[in-house]
Structure formats: structure tokens, C-alpha cells
C-alpha positions in Angstrom: 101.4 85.6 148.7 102.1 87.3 145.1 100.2 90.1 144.5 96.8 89.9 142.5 96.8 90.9 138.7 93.5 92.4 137.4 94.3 92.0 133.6 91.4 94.8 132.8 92.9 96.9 134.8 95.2 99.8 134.6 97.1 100.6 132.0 99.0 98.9 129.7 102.3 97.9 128.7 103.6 95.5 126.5 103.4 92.1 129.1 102.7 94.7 132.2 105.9 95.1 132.7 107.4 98.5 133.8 107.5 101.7 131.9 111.3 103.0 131.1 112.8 105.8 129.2 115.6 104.9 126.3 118.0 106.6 129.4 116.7 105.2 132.5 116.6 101.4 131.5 118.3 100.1 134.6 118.9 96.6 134.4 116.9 95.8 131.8 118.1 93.3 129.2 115.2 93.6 126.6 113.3 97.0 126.1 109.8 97.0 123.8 109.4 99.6 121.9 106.0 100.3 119.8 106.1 101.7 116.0 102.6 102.6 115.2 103.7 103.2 111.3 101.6 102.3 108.3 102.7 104.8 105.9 104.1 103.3 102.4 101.9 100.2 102.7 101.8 97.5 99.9 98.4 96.0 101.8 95.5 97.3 103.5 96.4 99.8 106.0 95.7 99.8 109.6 98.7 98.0 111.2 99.4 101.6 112.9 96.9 100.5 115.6 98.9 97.4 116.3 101.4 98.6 118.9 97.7 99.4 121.3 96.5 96.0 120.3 99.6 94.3 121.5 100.2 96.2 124.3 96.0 95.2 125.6 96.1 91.6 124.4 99.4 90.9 126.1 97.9 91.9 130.3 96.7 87.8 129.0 100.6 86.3 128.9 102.3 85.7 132.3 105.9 85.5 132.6 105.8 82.1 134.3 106.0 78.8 132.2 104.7 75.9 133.4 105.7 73.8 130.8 109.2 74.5 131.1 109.0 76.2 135.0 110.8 79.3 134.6 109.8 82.9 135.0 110.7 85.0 132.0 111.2 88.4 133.4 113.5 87.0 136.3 115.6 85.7 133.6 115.2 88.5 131.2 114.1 91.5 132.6 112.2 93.6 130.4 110.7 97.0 130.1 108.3 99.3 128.1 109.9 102.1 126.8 107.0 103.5 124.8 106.4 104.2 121.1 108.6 105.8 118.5 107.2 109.1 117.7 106.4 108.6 114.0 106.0 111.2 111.7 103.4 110.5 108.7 104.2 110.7 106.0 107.7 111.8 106.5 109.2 108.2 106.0 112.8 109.4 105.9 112.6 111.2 109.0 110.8 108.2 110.8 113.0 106.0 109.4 116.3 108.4 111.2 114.0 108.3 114.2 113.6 104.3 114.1 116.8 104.0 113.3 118.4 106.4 116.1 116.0 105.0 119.1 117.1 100.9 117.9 120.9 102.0 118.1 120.5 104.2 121.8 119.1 100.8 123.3 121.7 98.6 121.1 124.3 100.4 122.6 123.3 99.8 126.5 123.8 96.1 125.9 120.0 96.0 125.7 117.4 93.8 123.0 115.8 95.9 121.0 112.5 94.5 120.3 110.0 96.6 117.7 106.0 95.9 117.1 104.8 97.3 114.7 103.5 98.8 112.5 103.9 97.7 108.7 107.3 95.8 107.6 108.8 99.6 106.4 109.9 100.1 110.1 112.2 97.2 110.2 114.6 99.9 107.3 115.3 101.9 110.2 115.2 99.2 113.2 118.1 97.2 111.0 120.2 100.3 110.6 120.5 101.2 113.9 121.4 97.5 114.6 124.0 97.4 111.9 125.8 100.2 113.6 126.8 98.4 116.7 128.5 95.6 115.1 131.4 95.6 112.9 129.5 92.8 110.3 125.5 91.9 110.9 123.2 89.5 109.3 119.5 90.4 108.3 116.7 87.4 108.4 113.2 88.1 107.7 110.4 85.7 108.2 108.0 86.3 105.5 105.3 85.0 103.6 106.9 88.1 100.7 110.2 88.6 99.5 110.2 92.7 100.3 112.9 93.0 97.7 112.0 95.7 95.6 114.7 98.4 94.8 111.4 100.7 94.8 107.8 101.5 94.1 107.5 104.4 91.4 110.4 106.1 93.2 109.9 105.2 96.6 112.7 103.0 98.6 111.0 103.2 102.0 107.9 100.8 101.7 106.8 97.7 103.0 108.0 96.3 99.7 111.8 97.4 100.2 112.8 96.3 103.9 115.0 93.0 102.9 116.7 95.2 99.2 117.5 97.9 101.8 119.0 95.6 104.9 120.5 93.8 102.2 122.4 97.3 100.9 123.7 98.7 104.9 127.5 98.8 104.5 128.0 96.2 106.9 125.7 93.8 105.6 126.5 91.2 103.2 123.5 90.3 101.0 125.1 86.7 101.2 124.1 86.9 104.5 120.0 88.1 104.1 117.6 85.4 104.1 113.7 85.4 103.9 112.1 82.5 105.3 108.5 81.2 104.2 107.6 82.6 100.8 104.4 81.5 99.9 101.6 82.8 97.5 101.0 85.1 94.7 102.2 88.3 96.0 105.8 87.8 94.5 106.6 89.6 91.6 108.9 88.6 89.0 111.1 91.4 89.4 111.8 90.7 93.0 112.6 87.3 92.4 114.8 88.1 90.0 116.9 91.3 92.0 116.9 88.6 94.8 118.8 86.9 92.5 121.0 89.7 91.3 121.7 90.5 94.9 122.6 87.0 96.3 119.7 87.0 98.6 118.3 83.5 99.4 115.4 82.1 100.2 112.9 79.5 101.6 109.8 79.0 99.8 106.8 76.9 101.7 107.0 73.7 99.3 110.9 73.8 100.0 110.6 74.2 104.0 107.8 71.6 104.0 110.3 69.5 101.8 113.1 69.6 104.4 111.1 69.8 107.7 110.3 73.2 109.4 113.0 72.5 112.2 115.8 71.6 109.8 114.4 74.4 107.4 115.1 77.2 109.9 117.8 76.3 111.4 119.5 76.3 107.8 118.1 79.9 107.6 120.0 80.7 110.5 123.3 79.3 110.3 123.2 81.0 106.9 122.1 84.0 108.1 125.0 84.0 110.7 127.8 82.8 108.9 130.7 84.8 109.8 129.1 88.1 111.0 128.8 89.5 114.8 124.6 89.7 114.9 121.9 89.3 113.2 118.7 91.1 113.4 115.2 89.2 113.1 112.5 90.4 111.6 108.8 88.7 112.2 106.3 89.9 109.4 103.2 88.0 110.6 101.7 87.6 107.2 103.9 84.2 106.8 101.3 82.7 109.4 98.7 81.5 107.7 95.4 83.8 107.2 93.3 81.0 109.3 95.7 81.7 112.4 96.4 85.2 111.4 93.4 87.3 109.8 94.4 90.3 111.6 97.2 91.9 108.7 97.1 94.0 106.0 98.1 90.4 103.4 96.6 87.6 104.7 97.9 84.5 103.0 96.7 81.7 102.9 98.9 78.3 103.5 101.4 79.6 105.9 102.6 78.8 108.7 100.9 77.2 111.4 100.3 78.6 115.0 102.2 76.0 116.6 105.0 76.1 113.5 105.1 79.6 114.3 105.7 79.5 117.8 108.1 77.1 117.5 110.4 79.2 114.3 109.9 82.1 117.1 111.4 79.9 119.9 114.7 79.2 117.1 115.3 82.9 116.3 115.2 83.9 119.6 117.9 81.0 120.4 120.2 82.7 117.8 120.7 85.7 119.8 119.9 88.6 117.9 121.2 91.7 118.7 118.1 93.2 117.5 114.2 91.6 116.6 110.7 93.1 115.5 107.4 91.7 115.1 105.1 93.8 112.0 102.4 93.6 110.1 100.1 93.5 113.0 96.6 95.1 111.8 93.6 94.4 114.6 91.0 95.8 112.9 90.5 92.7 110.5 90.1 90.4 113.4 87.9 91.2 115.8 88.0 87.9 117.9 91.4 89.0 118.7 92.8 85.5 117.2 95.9 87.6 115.6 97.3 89.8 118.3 96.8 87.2 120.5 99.3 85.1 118.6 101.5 87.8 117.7 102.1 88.2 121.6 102.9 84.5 121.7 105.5 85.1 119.4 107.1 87.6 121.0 107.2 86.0 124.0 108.6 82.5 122.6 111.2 84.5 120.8 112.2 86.2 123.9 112.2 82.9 125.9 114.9 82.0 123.3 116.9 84.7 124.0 116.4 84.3 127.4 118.4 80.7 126.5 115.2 78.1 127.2 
């Protein structure tokens, strides 16, 4: 008889599965690592608490699916290997110390997955990706285009994450996409150095145009084309603010729950090499709605991976 789960009880990990260390992840295939970082934030602040939110919200996701009948963790094994020690406001050395822990669990043959935490964290998390792989594609899903060179100085934001993957040696900005641009949050002058730097993108009216299937798949194959791994980066403002209160930018007419689950389900079927979820900020949604959701997600995207 399998063993009874309390979900209140204990403590939690990230889908109560077991706790690892960055050197002891056995044969793990995906490792989960929380970034509790909010520091250079564009939006309200307070997605530092998301990595605990997750972590309790997900004791409610199983790894069995009976839609599909197959147990996620027998065919991906995955651990919890705790949270990135941050250090506010020092965003360069958190960024080194991002960057370092993605490119130790890279390097094992292991998925890096990140929840965050604003969308400055994914800087460091594609860094460490880039360096395992001779030529790496970044896509973002995004209801923002992120590409600001910088904010009064500053290059380490939540505004910068797709001009900075866009400018890793490796990384060909013909090869950076942001996926589901939507709303009044996009400034001129990042439309226009997405421009300059041959970054494209998917605006709503253009993705409802083509179909959100079709539309993402595009993303992808453009996202791939001709490099060894791409990483995937989930800001969860592109959902819209009905499904997805709980962030620092809610915006309204994004993305769907059941859009989003299924865009998660695609990425994860492109085999990245590395993936985060951000933008996760409980404290504007205290039904719970949001990190409920953003668990889904992360679970749909590792099915992918998983190959289902």
C-alpha cells in the first residue's frame, strides 16, 4: 500500500521531493533551486517570499497524472537543493553566485530549474547555462520586453534580463526571443534597442493572430536555430492578472491558465538545458490563486522535459 502523504505536514520542499546538496545530487535529473531575490525591481516588491510560497503550495501537486498515466518523478527524478544565498543589495555578487550554483548543476548533466524571485535572477541563471554549451539560445516568456541596456546606471534589474542574455559571448541576439508582450509597460526605448539588437518578438495581438500553438512553437524553433541549448525563462506576469494577481506587474489580457499551461508543456518539450519560473509575489494574492498556478507550470514544463 503507498505510504500516506499529510500535505500540512512536515516540511517542505519544492513537490516533497527530497532535499540534495549541489554535490550530492545522486541520480537526479532535475534539481530546484529557490532564488528569494527582489532587489533592482521595476514593480512592486515582494517576489523574495516566492521561493516559501512555492515550496508550501506545491505539498498540493502529486507526481502522478492521470490524464496521461505516468509518474513524473519515476521518469524525472528530482530534488530540492535549497535556495541560493542571496546577498541584498549586492546584485553583482548574487548575480556570480546565481550564476556559479546554475553552471555546478549544468555541468552534472542535471536541469537546472530557478523560482524566483524577480526576473533579475534569470542574468546570472543564463550565464551559468551559457557556459556549458559551445552556442545557447535565450527565450523569455513575458508580458515585458526586459531590454533595457540600464536604469540610471544600473544593468542588473528586472528591466535588463533579455539585453544582458542577449550580450553572453555565446549568445546570438538572433537567437533571443520574448514571447507575449502585451500592455503599456513597454517603453519606446526598449522597443527600439530590441531592434538595434536583432531581438524578436511576439506581441499578444500577433500570437492571438497565428494561434498560441503555432505562435510558440515559432518562438522556439527560432529560439533554437543552430545553437546547442536554450534556456527558458517563465516571468509570470505574461498570465493574465485575473489568473495571476500574485506579481509585482499584473497585466491584464495575458495569457490564460490553460494557455499557460499548455506554452509550459512546449518549452519543456524543447529541452532546455536550463529553465526558471520569476516574478512570483504571494503577498498580492491571498487566495493562493497565483502560486498555485505557478507550480502547475513548473510541473507541465518539467513533464515536457520529462518527454510527455
Amino acid at each position: 500500500m503507498e505510504e500516506l502523504r499529510v500535505i500540512q505536514a512536515g516540511v517542505a520542499t519544492f513537490f516533497g521531493r527530497p532535499m540534495a546538496t549541489v554535490d550530492g545530487l545522486g541520480d537526479a535529473r532535475a534539481a530546484i533551486t529557490g532564488i528569494p531575490w527582489d532587489e533592482g525591481n521595476a514593480g512592486r516588491n515582494g517576489a523574495n517570499m516566492g521561493p516559501r510560497a512555492f515550496r508550501d503550495a506545491s505539498s498540493w501537486f502529486f507526481g502522478y497524472d492521470a490524464q496521461r498515466g505516468f509518474d513524473l518523478w519515476e521518469e524525472l527524478p528530482t530534488v530540492d537543493v535549497g535556495d541560493v544565498p542571496v546577498m541584498p543589495p549586492n546584485a553583482a555578487r548574487t548575480m556570480d553566485l546565481i550564476e556559479e550554483h546554475v553552471y555546478r548543476v549544468r555541468s552534472q548533466g542535471v536541469l537546472p530549474v530557478s523560482v524566483g524571485g524577480n526576473h533579475a535572477l534569470a542574468i546570472g541563471a543564463a550565464r551559468g547555462a551559457a557556459r556549458t554549451v559551445p552556442k545557447m539560445g535565450y527565450l523569455s516568456i513575458d508580458a515585458h520586453l526586459d531590454t533595457a541596456y540600464g536604469w540610471g546606471g544600473e544593468t542588473l534589474t528586472s528591466g535588463c534580463p533579455t539585453m544582458r542574455a542577449a550580450e553572453i559571448e555565446n549568445v546570438d541576439p538572433a537567437n533571443v526571443v520574448v514571447f507575449g508582450v502585451h500592455g503599456w509597460l513597454n517603453p519606446r526605448d526598449q522597443v527600439e534597442a530590441a531592434a538595434e539588437q536583432g531581438i524578436r518578438w511576439y506581441g499578444m495581438e500577433e500570437i492571438l493572430r497565428l494561434g498560441v500553438e503555432r505562435a510558440i512553437d515559432q518562438a522556439i524553433e527560432r529560439a533554437l536555430d543552430g545553437v546547442d541549448g536554450l534556456y527558458v525563462s517563465f516571468d509570470l506576469d505574461s498570465v493574465d492578472a485575473s489568473a495571476f494577481p500574485g506579481t509585482g506587474t499584473p497585466e491584464p489580457g495575458g495569457f490564460t491558465s490553460r494557455e499557460t499551461l499548455a506554452i509550459a508543456r512546449a518549452l519543456g518539450r524543447a529541452r532546455p538545458i536550463a529553465m526558471d519560473l520569476v516574478e512570483i509575489a504571494p503577498i498580492y494574492d491571498l487566495s493562493g490563486i497565483s502560486v498555485r498556478l505557478a507550480c502547475a507550470t513548473a510541473m507541465e514544463m518539467l513533464s515536457g522535459a520529462a518527454g510527455r
